[in-house]
N, C-alpha and C positions, 0 to 999 in steps of 0.2 A: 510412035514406037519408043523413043527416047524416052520420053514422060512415062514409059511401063517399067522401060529399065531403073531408073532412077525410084529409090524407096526410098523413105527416110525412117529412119530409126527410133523410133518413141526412147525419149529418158526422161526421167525425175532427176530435181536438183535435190542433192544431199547437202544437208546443213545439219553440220554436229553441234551436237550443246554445247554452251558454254562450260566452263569448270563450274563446278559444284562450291555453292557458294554459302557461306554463312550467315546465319540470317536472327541468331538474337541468341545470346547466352543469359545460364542463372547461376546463383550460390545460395547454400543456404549451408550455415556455419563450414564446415571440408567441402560438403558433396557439392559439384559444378554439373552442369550439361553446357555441351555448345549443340545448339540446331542448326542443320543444313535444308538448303532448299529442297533437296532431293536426298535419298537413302545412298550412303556410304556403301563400298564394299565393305565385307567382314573384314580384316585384316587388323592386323597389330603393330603401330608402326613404334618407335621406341621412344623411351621420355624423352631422350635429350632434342630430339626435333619438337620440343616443348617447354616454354616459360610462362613461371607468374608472376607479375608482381601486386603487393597490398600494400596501399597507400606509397608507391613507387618504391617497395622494396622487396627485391628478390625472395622469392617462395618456392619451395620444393614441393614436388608430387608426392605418393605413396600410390603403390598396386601398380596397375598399368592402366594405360588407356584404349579400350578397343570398341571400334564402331559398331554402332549398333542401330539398323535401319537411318534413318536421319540424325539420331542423337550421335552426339560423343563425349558420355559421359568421362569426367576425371574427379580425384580426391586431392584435395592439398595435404599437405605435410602437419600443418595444424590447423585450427577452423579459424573464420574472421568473424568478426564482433560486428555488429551492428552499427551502419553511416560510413565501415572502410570501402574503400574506390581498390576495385580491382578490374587486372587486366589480365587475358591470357595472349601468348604468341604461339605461332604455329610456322616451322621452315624445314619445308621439303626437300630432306637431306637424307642421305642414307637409301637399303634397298629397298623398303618398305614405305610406302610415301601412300597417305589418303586420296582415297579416291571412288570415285562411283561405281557403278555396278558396269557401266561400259568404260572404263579405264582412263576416263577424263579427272587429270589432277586434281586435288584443292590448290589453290595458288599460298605463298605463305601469306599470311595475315599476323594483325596485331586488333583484338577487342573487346571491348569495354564488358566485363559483366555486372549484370543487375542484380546487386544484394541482397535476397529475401529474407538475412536474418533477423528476425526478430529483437 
């Protein structure tokens, strides 16, 4: 009779994803993309939680930057020339901060992009 009373309650373990994570940037002369492992929310977060530099000197955006599925495309201020070493930063400041489609941050980063111009 005891072993009738006694139920035990089926559960699933939840395990939430990790943050959404960067997984390889490009350039070709202004236009950049950065790719995510997973699709971004839509949202628009502001330049200033955003730096560049080329060939380790400070670089300015133009337009804005707004997620679009996994990409995040950006434009720089002027284009880069061909064998420059460029980096972007990324710090989750402010009310609008990147993030997935389930509300899991980007963490901030700093990384390398791959120069296709010609």
């Amino acid at each position: 009779m005891v072993a009738q009373a006694l139920r035990f309650k089926q559960f699933s373990w939840y395990s939430p994803k990790p943050n959404p994570n960067h997984s390889n940037a490009t350039i070709f002369n202004a236009g950049g993309d950065i790719m995510f492992d997973r699709a971004l929310a839509a949202n628009t977060p502001t330049m200033a939680q955003f730096s560049a530099k080329v060939d380790g000197v400070a670089r300015g955006f133009t337009g804005s930057i707004f997620a679009s599925g996994t990409d995040l495309p950006f434009t720089l201020a002027s284009p880069v020339t061909v064998g420059q070493r460029v980096e972007v930063s990324y710090a989750p400041t402010g009310a609008v901060k990147l993030q997935d489609a389930q509300g899991n941050l980007v963490a901030a980063f700093t990384t390398p992009v791959r120069n296709t111009t010609p």
